[in-house]
C-alpha positions, 0 to 999 in steps of 0.5 A, spaced: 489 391 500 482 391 496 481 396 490 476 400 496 481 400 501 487 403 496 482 409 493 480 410 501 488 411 502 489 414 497 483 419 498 486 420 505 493 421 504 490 428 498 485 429 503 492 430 508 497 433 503 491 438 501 489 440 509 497 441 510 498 445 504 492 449 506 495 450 514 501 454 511 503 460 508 509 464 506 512 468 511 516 474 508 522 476 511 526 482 508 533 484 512 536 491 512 542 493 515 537 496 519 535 490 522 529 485 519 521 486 517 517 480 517 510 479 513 505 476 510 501 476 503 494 476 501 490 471 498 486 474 495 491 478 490 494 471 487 497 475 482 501 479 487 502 474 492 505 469 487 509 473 482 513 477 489 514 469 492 516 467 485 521 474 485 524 472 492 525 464 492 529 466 485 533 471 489 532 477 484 530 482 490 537 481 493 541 487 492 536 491 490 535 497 495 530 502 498 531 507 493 525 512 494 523 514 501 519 520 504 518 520 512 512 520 514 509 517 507 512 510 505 519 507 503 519 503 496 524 498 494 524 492 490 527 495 483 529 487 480 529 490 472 533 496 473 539 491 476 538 486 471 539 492 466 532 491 463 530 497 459 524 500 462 520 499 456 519 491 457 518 491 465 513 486 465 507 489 469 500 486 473 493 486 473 490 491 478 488 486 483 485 492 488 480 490 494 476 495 497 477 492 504 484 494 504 487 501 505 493 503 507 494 504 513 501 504 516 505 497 515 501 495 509 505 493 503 503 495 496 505 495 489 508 501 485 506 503 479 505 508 473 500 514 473 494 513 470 495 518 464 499 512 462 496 506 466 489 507 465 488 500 467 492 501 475 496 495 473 502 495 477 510 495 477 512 487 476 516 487 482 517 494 486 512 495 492 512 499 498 510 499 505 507 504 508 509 509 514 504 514 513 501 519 519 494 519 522 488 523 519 482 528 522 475 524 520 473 531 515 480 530 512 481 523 511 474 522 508 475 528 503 475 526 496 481 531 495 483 530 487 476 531 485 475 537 490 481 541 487 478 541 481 471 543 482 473 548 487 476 552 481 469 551 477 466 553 484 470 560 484 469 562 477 461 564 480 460 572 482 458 571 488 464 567 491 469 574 490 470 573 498 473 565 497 478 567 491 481 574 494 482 569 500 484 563 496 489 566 493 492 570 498 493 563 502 497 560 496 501 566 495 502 567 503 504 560 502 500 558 508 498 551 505 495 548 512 489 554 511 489 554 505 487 545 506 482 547 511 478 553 507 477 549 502 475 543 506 470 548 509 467 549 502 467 542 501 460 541 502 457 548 499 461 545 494 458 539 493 451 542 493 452 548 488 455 543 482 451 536 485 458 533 484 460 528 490 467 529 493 467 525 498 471 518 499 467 512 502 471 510 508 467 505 514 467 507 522 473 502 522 477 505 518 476 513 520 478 510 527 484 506 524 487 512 520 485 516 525 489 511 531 494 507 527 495 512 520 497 511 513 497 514 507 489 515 505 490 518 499 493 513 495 487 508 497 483 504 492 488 506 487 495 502 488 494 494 489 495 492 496 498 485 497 501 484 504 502 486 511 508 487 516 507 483 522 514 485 525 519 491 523 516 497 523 521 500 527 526 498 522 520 501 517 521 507 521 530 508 520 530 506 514 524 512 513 528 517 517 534 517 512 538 523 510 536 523 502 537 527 496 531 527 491 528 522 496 533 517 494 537 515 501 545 518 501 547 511 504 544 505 500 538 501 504 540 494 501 535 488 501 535 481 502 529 477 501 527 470 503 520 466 504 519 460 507 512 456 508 510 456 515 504 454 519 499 459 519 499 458 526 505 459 528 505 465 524 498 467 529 501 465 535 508 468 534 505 475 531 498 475 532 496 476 525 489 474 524 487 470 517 481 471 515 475 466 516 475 461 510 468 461 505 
């Protein structure tokens, strides 16, 4: 064989082992005594996707449990570094890898992290994640910037002429009638924003609104945790293990895990669950 034809085959065979490697990904599957959740890690949060990969072939995440869940909103396991006995202050942490095209909308997988006041960077939890169940939103509700609103509404009741809002404000609060008391202040939201020229909404597409509005999710989390993977089958099981009776959040009955990954075409999994990769750059 010529020196040519050698670095022709050799070029191809790359070329193919590259091609295979880019036809495949990982498909998660995490098993319950509910039954199984399959799903899928996105590429571009590389930091995520590889570190939970790294986690599961390891077997680390076996026999950790869904140990905090709330109908409705999103059951969170994964806690690898409390089963090993590794002191909270040396868990390892990861760069927040937040993109604003993903939202969390019900059946997304997202990684648990600490509060701003001590993580100003967002950076996330080294292995504990949670999957969103959520619930469907109103277009005015959803695209309300909530955490700012509440804090101007105080600076906004604090004028003399808004005497009628305080009185009513107050009652509703102390009434406990939370439900009207959110619809009043969204009322207000836009007189709101005008007086102290502050903006106190989110930046949502028609896509998502339609999204939250028919599929649901969490919204107020959005554009603040890393969202890094999706459910492509199990969301009933998502539903039962959310639907346990718990103490503090915590399920009375253990909601143990089993998690494994396994390279399969990204055909198969299209094919097989209907998930659609995004188009190649």
């Amino acid at each position: 064989m010529t020196n040519l034809l050698k670095y022709l085959f050799v070029s191809f065979l790359l070329s193919s082992t590259w091609a295979c490697g880019q036809n495949k990904d990982y498909l998660v599957s995490i098993s319950t005594r509910h039954g199984e959740i399959k799903a899928v890690l996105f590429d571009d949060t590389p930091e995520h996707k590889n570190n939970f990969i790294e986690l599961a072939e390891a077997g680390r995440f076996d026999s950790t449990q869904f140990h905090r869940v709330i109908q409705s909103f999103m059951v969170q396991g994964g806690d690898v570094f409390t089963k090993e006995g590794l002191p909270a202050n040396e868990w390892p942490t990861l760069p927040a890898e937040i993109r604003p095209k993903y939202v969390h909308r019900k059946g997304m997988i997202s990684a648990a992290r600490q509060g701003d006041s001590v993580n100003p960077q967002k950076r996330s939890n080294g292995s504990q994640f949670f999957i969103v169940q959520g619930q469907t939103y109103g277009e005015q509700e959803l695209v309300t910037d909530f955490a700012a609103l509440q804090k101007a509404v105080f600076q906004f009741m604090q004028y003399e002429d808004q005497k009628e809002f305080r009185e009513t404000y107050s009652r509703l609060y102390q009434e406990e009638k939370f439900d009207s008391l959110t619809n009043l202040v969204i009322s207000k939201r836009d007189e709101i924003a005008k007086t102290l020229n502050v903006k106190l909404t989110k930046d949502y597409t028609p896509e998502q609104v339609k999204m939250y509005a028919e599929i649901g999710g969490t919204p107020h989390l959005d554009f603040e945790y890393t969202i890094f993977g999706e459910v492509l089958s199990g969301m009933d099981v998502v539903d039962k293990i959310a639907a346990e009776p718990t103490t503090r959040e915590i399920p009375n009955t253990p909601v143990y895990m089993t998690v494994t990954v396994e390279k399969v075409s990204k055909k198969k999994i299209s094919e097989e669950y209907g998930y659609v990769y995004p188009a190649s750059k």
